[in-house]
C-alpha positions in Angstrom: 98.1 116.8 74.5 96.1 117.5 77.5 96.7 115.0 79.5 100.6 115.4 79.2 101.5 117.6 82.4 99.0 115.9 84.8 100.7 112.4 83.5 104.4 114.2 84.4 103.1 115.1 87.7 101.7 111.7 88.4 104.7 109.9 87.7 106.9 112.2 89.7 104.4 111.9 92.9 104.8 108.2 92.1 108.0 107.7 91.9 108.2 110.4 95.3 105.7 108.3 97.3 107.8 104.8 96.5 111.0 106.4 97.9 109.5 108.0 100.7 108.3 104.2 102.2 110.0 101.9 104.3 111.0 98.7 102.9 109.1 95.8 102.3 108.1 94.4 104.9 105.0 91.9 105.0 101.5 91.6 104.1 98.6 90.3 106.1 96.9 87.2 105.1 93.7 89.2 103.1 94.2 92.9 103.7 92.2 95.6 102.3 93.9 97.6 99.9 93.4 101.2 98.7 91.4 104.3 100.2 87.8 103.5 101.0 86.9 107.4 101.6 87.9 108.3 98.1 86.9 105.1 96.8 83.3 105.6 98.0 82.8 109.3 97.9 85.1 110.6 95.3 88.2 113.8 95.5 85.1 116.2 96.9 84.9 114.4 99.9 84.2 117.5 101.5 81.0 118.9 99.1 78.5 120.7 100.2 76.0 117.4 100.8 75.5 116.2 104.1 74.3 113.0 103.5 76.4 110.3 101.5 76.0 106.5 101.5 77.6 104.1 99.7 77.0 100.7 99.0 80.5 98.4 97.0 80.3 94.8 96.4 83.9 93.5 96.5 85.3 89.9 95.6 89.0 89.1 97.0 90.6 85.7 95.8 94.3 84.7 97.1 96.1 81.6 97.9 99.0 80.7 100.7 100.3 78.1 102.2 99.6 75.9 105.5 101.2 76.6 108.4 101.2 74.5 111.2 101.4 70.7 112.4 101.4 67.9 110.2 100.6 71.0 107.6 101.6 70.6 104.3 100.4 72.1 100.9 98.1 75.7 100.4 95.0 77.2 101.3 92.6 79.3 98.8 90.6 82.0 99.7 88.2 84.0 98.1 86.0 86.3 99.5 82.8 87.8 98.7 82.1 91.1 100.3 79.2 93.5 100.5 79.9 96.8 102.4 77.5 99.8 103.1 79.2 103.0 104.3 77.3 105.9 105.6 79.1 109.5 105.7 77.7 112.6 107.2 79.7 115.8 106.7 80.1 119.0 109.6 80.3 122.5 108.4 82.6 121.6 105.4 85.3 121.1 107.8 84.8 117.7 108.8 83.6 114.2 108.1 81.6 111.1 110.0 82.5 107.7 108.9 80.7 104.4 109.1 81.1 101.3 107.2 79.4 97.9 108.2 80.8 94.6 105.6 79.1 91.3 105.3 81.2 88.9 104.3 80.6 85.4 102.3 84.1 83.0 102.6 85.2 79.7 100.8 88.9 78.1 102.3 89.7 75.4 100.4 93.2 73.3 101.6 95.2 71.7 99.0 97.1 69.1 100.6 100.4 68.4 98.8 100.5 64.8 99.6 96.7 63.6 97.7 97.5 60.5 99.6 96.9 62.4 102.8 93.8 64.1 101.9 92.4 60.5 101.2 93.0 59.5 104.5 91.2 62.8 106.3 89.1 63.8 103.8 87.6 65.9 105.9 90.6 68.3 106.0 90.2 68.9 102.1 86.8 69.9 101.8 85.9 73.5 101.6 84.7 75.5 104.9 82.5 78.3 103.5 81.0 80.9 106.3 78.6 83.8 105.7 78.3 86.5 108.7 79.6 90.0 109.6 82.7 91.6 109.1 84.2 94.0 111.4 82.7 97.6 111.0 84.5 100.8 111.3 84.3 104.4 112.2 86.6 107.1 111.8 86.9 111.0 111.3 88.5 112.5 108.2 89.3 116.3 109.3 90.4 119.3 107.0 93.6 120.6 108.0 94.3 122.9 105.1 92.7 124.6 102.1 93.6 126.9 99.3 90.7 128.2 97.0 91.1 127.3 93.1 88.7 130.7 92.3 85.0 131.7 92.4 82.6 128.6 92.3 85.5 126.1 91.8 85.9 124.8 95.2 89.2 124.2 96.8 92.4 124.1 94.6 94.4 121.8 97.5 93.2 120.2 101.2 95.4 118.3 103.5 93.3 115.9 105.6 94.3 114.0 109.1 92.3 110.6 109.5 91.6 108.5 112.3 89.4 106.1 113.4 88.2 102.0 114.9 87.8 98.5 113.4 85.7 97.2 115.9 85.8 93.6 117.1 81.9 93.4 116.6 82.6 90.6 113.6 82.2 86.5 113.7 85.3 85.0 114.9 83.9 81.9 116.6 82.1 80.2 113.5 82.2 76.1 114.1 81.4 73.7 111.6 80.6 70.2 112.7 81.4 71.3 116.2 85.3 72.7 115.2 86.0 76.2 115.5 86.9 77.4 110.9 90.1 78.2 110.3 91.2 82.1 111.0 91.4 83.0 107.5 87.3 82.1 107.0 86.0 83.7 109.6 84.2 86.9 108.5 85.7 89.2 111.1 89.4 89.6 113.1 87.8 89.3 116.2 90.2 92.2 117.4 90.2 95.9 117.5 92.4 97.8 115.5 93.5 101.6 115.5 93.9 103.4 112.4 95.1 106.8 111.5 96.8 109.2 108.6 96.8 111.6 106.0 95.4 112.5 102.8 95.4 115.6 100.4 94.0 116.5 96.9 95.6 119.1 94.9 92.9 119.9 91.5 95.1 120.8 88.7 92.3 122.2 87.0 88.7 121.9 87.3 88.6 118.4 85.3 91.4 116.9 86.6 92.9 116.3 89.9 95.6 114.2 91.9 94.5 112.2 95.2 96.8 110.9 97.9 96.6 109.4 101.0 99.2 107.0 103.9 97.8 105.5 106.6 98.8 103.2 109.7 96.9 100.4 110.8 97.7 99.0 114.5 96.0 95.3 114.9 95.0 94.3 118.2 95.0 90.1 119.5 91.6 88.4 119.2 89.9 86.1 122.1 92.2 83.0 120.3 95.5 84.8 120.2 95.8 85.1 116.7 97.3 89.0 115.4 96.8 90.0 112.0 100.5 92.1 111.1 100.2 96.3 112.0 99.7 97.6 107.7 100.5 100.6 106.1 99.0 101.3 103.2 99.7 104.1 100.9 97.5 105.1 97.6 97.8 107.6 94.9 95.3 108.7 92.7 94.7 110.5 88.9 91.6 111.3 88.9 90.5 112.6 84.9 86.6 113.9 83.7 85.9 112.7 80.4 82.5 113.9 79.8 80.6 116.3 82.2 79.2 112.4 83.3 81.8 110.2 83.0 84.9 109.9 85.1 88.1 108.3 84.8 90.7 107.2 87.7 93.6 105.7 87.7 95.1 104.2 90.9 98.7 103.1 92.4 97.7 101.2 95.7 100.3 100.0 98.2 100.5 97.8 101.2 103.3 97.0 103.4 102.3 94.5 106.4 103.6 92.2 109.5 103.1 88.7 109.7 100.7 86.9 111.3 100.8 86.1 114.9 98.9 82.8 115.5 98.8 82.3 119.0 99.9 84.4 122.6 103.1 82.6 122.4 104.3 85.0 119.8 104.4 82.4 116.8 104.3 83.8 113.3 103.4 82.2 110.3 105.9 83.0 107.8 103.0 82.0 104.8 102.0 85.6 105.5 103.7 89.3 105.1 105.2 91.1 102.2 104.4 94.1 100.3 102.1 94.4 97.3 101.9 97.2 94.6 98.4 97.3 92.5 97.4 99.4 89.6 93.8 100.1 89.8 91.7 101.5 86.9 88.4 102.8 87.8 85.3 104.8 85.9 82.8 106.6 87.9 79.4 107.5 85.9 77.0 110.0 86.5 73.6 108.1 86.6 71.5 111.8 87.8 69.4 112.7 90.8 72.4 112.5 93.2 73.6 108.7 91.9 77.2 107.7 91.0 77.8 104.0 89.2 81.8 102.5 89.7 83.6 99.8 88.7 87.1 99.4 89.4 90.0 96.5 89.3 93.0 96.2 91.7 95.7 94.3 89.6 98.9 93.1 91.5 101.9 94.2 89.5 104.6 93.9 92.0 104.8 91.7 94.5 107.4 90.6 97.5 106.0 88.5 99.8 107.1 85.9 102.2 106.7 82.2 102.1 104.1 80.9 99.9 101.2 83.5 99.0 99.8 84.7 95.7 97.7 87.6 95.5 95.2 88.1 92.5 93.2 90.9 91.5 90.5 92.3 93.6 87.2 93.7 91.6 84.8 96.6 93.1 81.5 97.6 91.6 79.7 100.5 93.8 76.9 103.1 94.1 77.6 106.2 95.8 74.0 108.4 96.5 74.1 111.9 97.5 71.0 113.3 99.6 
């Protein structure tokens, strides 16, 4: 069969990339997960187009437990987010980043003693907040390139990435005077530096293999609180069907700190870990310069610390080339 060596070569880089990282350590309290360049734009990040935008609707759903005085029980969260990225390539060479979120939370506190959610009922309802998320800007910059042959692009490129999460989120949403809990605000409230690598070697001209590592450095928001530094590492086959469909098939990793909840260095130990997800994904080919994807991150293995469960995340997108 076709699809024999490419699968070999997959499971090799696999198995490679697992060894090569540290590990576990922890996993923040609702990270992103995968490669947002690849996800949006696709393996020829660097075509010819100059203009790409991108717009993914994204829902995240995970539960962990309280942490904190008189705490007791867990804490559901499930996110709703809408993200528009804007990319603008230079001379083939280089690419311009942007991505603005909006986020829509629910937190929802399950109090493990019922009796004591009678008594501040309050405490049990459901905060739900609606605002901006913390954009982002980076740089993606061809190191390396071989040509494949005449009119078949590149064969292989090696790519160094860096960029900003701004602080320009909400982080000080109140309800009934109270400032919400960290984990429903929309945005960090901090600013975080980000950088890495990623390559793409085509194995022939319908099939290819994507991967990329990256670092993420949090900064402290104007309450103290630190989301763990993350690295996340992703792997990619990437298989053409039909001349307009596409199929991918993704290994995503992330490896995280815990939680720092205040400036006295306190962590909460309901966060951290390291997740694995296997993330199918089909791109189609809708014409004049559109591209349709739907894709699922399902957690297969999973060590975290304290009391966390994470559940799959689910991404539809449209990707428009001008």
């Amino acid at each position: 069969m076709r699809f024999a060596p490419a699968l070999r070569i997959l499971s090799v880089a696999a198995l490679a990339a697992t060894l090569a990282l540290p590990p576990p350590a922890r996993a923040c309290s609702i990270c992103r997960c995968g490669d947002p360049t690849f996800n949006a734009l696709g393996s020829d990040v660097y075509g010819a187009s100059r203009f790409r935008v991108a717009v993914d609707a994204e829902r995240f759903d995970k539960e962990q437990g309280m942490f904190g005085e008189e705490e007791a029980g867990s804490e559901s969260v499930i996110e709703d987010r809408l993200t528009a990225s804007l990319a603008y390539t230079l001379a083939d060479r280089a690419i311009l980043v942007a991505r603005l979120p909006w986020s829509t939370r629910e937190l929802t506190p399950h109090p493990a003693d019922h009796a004591a959610a009678g008594k501040h009922a309050e405490s049990a309802l459901p905060s739900t907040s609606r605002g901006l998320a913390d954009p982002e800007v980076y740089t993606l910059v061809r190191l390396w390139s071989s040509k494949f042959g005449p009119t078949l692009g590149k064969r292989a490129w090696l790519s160094a990435l860096g960029g900003v999460k701004t602080n320009w989120g909400e982080n000080d949403l109140e309800e009934a005077g109270d400032r919400l809990d960290e984990h429903a605000q929309p945005g960090t409230g901090s600013t975080d530096l980000f950088g890495g690598l990623s390559g793409l070697y085509l194995i022939t001209p319908e099939s290819s293999v994507f991967g990329s590592v990256q670092l993420r450095r949090t900064g402290s928001n104007d309450f103290g609180y630190r989301y763990g530094n993350t690295v996340l590492a992703n792997l990619a086959y990437e298989r053409k069907f039909t001349s307009k469909l596409d199929g991918i098939l993704e290994v995503n990793y992330r490896n995280a700190g815990r939680d720092r909840i205040d400036d006295d260095g306190l962590l909460d130990p309901n966060t951290g870990g390291s997740v694995y997800y296997l993330s199918p994904k089909l791109g189609f080919d809708l014409g004049h310069g559109m591209v349709a994807r739907a894709a699922a991150q399902i957690p297969v293995r999973k060590s975290l610390n304290g009391e966390q469960k994470e559940k799959a995340v689910v991404n539809l997108g449209l990707t428009v080339v001008f």
